[in-house]
Every structure is written in C-alpha cells, then in structure tokens.
FITIPA-149149 format. One record per residue (C-alpha): x, y, z; residue number from 1; residue in one letter. Coordinates in steps of 0.05 Angstrom, whole numbers, plus 5000, padded with zeros to 4 digits. Example, Ala and Ser with C-alpha at 12.3 -4.5 7.8 and 13.67 -1.06 7.14 Angstrom:
% FITIPA-149149
{{5246 4910 5156} 1 A}
{{5273 4979 5143} 2 S}
END
This chain:
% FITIPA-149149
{{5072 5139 4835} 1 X}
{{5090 5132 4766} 2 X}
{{5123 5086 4746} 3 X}
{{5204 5101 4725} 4 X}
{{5213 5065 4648} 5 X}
{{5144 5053 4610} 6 X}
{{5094 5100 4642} 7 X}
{{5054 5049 4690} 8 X}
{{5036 5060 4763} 9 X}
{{5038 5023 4826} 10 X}
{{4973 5032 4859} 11 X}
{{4965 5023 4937} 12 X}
{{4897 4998 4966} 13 X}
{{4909 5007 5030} 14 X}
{{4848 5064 5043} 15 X}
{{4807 5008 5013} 16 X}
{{4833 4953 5060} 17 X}
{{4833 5001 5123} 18 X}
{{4759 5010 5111} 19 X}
{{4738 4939 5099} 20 X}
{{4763 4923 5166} 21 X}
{{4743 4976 5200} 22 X}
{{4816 4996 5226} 23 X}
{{4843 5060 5231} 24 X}
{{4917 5079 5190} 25 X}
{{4938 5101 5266} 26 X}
{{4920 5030 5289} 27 X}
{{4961 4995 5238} 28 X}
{{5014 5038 5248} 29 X}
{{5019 5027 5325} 30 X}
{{5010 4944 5300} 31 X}
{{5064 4941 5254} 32 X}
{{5105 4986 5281} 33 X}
{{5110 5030 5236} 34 X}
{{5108 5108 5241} 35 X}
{{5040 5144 5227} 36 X}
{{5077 5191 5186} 37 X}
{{5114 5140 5141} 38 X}
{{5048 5100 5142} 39 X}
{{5026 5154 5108} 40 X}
{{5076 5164 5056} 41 X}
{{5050 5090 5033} 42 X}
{{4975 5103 5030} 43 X}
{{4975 5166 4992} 44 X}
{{5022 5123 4939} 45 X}
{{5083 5177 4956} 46 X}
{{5129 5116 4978} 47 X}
{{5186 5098 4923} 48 X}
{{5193 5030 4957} 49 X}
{{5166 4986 5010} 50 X}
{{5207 4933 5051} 51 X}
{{5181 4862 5045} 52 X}
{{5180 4857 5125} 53 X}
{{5133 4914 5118} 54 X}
{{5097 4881 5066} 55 X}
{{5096 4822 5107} 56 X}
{{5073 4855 5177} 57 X}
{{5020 4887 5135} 58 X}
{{4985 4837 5108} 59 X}
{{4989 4798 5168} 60 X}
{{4951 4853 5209} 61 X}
{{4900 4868 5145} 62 X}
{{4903 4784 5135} 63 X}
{{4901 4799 5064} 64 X}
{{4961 4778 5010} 65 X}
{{5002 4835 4974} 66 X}
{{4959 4826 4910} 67 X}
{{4903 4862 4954} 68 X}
{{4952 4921 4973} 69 X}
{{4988 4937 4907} 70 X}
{{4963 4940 4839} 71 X}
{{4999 4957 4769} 72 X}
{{4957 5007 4721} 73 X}
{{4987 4998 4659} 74 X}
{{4969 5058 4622} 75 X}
{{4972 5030 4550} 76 X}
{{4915 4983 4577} 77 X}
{{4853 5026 4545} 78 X}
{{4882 5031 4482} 79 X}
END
C-alpha cells in the first residue's frame, strides 16, 4: 500500500512466512483468531493498519518478530 506523504510502501511478508512454515493463511487465521477474510486483507498488503495485538498474536504463531512481517520500500532508494 503506498505509502500516504513521501511515496514509500509498507510491504507485508506474510506469503513468505506462511510458506517457510509450512502453515496455511486459513490455519493462522483460525490461531489468531482472526477472520480468513480480513487475514486476507493483510497478506495481499490491502490493510491501512494493523493492531499491535494482531501484530503480537502473529508473530507469536509464525515465532518470528515484526521486522520479518513488514518491510518499508523506500522508493527514492535506487536513485
């Protein structure tokens, strides 16, 4: 999603991190407690914000830290 006042982007890994650990999106969802749908929203990088507790349930369940989730592509950074 881009990002609202210099261009940059907020990148979600959580495809990445599904796959590593061999876990399906509908098995985190049902872990968290989160809806599949909204779940969704996050992975395809369509979500305008996340809740830390949702941060936090996440990377408990993935054991990873939110570094691993989210990245920031600065756009500027090829230049």
């Amino acid at each position: 999603m881009p990002g609202d006042n210099d261009g940059g982007s907020i990148l979600v890994k959580l495809d990445d991190l599904l796959h590593e650990r061999r876990m399906t999106l509908t098995e985190l969802a049902e872990r968290v407690g989160l809806t599949l749908a909204n779940l969704s929203i996050l992975k395809t990088g369509k979500a305008k914000a996340i809740r830390f507790s949702t941060l936090a349930a996440i990377c408990r369940e993935l054991d990873c830290q939110p570094g691993d989730l989210l990245a920031y592509a600065d756009p500027t950074a090829g230049e």
